[in-house]
C-alpha positions in Angstrom: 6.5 0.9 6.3 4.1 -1.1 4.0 5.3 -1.7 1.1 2.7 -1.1 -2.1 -0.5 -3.2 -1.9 -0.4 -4.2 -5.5 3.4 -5.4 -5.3 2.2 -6.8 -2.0 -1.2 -8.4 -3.5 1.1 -10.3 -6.1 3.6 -11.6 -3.6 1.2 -13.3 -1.9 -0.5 -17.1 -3.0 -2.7 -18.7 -1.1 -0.6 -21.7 1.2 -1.8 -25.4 0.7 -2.8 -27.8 3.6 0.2 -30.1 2.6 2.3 -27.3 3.0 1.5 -26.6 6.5 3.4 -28.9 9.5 1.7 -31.7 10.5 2.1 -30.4 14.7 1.3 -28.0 16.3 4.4 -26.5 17.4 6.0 -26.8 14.2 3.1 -24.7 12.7 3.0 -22.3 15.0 7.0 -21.3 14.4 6.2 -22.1 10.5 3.2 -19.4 10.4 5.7 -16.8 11.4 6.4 -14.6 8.6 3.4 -16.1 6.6 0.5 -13.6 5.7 -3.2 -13.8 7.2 -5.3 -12.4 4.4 -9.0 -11.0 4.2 -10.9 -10.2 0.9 -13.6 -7.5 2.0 -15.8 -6.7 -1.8 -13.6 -3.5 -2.5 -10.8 -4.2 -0.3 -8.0 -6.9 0.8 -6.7 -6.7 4.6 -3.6 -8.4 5.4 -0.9 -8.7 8.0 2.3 -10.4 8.0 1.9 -12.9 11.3 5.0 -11.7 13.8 3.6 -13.9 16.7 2.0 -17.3 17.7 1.1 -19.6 20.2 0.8 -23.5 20.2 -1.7 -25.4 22.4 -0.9 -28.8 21.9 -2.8 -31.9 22.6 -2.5 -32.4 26.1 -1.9 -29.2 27.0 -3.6 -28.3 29.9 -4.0 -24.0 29.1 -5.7 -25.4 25.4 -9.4 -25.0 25.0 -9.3 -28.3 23.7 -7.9 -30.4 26.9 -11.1 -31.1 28.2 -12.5 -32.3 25.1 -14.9 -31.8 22.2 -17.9 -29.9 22.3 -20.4 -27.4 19.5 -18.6 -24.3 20.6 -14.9 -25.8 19.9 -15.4 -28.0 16.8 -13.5 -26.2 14.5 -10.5 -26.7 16.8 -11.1 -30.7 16.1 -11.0 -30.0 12.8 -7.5 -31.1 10.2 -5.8 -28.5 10.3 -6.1 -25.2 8.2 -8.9 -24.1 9.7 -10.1 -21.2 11.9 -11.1 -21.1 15.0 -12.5 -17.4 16.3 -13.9 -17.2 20.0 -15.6 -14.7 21.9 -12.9 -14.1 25.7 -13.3 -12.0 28.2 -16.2 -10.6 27.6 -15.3 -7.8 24.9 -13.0 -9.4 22.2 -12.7 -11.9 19.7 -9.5 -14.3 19.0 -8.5 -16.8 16.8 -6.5 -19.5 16.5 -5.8 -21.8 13.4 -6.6 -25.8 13.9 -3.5 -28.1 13.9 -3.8 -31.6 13.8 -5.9 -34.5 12.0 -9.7 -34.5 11.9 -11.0 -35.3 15.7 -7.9 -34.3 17.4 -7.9 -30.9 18.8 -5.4 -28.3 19.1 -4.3 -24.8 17.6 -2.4 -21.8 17.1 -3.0 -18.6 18.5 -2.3 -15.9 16.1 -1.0 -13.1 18.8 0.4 -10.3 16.2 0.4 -9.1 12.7 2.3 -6.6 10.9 -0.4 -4.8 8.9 0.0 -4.6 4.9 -2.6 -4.1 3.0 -5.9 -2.1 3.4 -4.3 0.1 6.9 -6.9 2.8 6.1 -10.0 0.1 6.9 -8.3 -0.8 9.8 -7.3 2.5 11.1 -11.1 3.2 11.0 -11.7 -0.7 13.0 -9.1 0.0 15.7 -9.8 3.9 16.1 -6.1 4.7 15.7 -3.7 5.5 13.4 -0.6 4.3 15.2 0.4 1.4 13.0 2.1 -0.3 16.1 -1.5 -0.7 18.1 -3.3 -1.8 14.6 -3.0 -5.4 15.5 -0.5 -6.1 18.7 -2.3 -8.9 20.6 -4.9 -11.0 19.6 -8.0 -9.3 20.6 -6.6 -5.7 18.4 -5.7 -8.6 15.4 -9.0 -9.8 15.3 -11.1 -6.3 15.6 -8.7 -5.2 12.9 -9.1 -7.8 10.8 -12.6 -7.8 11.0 -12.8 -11.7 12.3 -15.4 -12.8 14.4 -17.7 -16.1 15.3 -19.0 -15.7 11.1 -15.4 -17.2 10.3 -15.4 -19.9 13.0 -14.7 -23.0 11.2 -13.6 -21.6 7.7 -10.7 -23.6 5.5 -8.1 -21.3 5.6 -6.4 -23.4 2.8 -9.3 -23.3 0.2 -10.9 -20.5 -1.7 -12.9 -18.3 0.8 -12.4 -14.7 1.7 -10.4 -15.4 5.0 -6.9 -17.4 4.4 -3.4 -17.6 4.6 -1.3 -16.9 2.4 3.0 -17.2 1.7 5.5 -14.5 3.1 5.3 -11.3 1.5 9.5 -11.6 2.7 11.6 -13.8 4.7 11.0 -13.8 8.7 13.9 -12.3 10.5 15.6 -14.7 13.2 12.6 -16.4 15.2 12.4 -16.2 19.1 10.8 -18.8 21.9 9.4 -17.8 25.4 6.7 -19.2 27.3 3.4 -18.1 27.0 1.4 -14.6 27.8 -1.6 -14.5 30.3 -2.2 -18.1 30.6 -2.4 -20.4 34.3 -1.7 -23.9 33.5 1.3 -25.4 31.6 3.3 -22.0 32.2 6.4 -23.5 31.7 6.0 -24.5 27.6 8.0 -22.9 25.6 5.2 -22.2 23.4 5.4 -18.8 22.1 7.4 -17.9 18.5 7.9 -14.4 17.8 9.7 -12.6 14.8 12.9 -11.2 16.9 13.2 -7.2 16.6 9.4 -6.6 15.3 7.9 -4.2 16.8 4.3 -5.5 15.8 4.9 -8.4 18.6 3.1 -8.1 21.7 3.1 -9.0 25.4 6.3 -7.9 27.7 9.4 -6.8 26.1 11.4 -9.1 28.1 9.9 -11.5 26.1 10.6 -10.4 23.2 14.0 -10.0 23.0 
């Protein structure tokens, strides 16, 4: 269970750009165990990131492969920054931007194991099954409150959406290939913190 938001609250700094790997599939096994915070005006949401995904440059299955355009600029971004879309019609996602400035690529944050503020996000998601609060991308954005207003934010600087250090250690950190995706199936893309039972998708992979 959560542990108390004010120890948590002081646990957590804010990470800084030169701490983040400089690829995309080294950030997207660093972010695991990191913290994706929100500062609401009388509350703080935050989740300790259990699951990512990298889309590299080249990779076919990336929204960036076929190149730049208004709706994807954040992901061309330096990385540190968000990018939230709208998918499948009903849900928001977002990924964090991963290379230098004009080159696009990202990480998709998949999971979160919720910390701080659980009653705001019991009341977003409907529930109050800690598990379903934020398992899978769409439920971590709803829960988190993200949508297109925080497309393009600096997650490294001093805005209300960021990310911050590890609240505690990750547990050993698994690989598998990605979840729900066509092209590039065979990547081993996918980092997940082993034995959460925040992570999403199949259990088979995420053992």
């Amino acid at each position: 269970m959560p542990a108390d938001s004010t120890q948590i609250s002081r646990r957590i700094r804010r990470l800084r750009r030169r701490e983040l790997p400089a690829d995309t599939v080294q950030l997207a096994r660093y972010l695991i165990g990191k913290t994706l915070v929100l500062d609401l005006p009388q509350d703080r949401l935050s989740g300790r990131i259990v699951e990512t995904e990298a889309y590299a440059v080249g990779d076919a299955a990336g929204h960036a492969f076929t190149g730049e355009t208004p709706s994807r600029r954040s992901l061309f971004l330096r990385r540190g920054h968000a990018y939230v879309y709208f998918t499948y019609g009903s849900c928001f996602m977002m990924n964090v931007s991963s290379e230098t400035p004009g080159v696009g690529a990202g990480v998709l944050l998949r999971a979160l194991e919720p910390l701080e503020g659980i009653p705001f996000m019991e009341r977003r998601r409907g529930t109050h099954r800690l598990l379903d609060l934020a398992r899978g991308p769409g439920r971590l954005a709803q829960t988190m409150s993200i949508d297109k207003r925080f497309d393009g934010v600096d997650l490294c600087a001093g805005g209300k959406l960021w990310l911050g250090s590890a609240v505690r250690p990750a547990g050993p950190i698994g690989t598998s290939i990605r979840i729900g995706i066509t092209r590039d199936v065979h990547l081993l893309h996918r980092f997940y913190e082993r034995g959460s039972p925040f992570v999403s998708g199949p259990k088979r992979l995420s053992e």
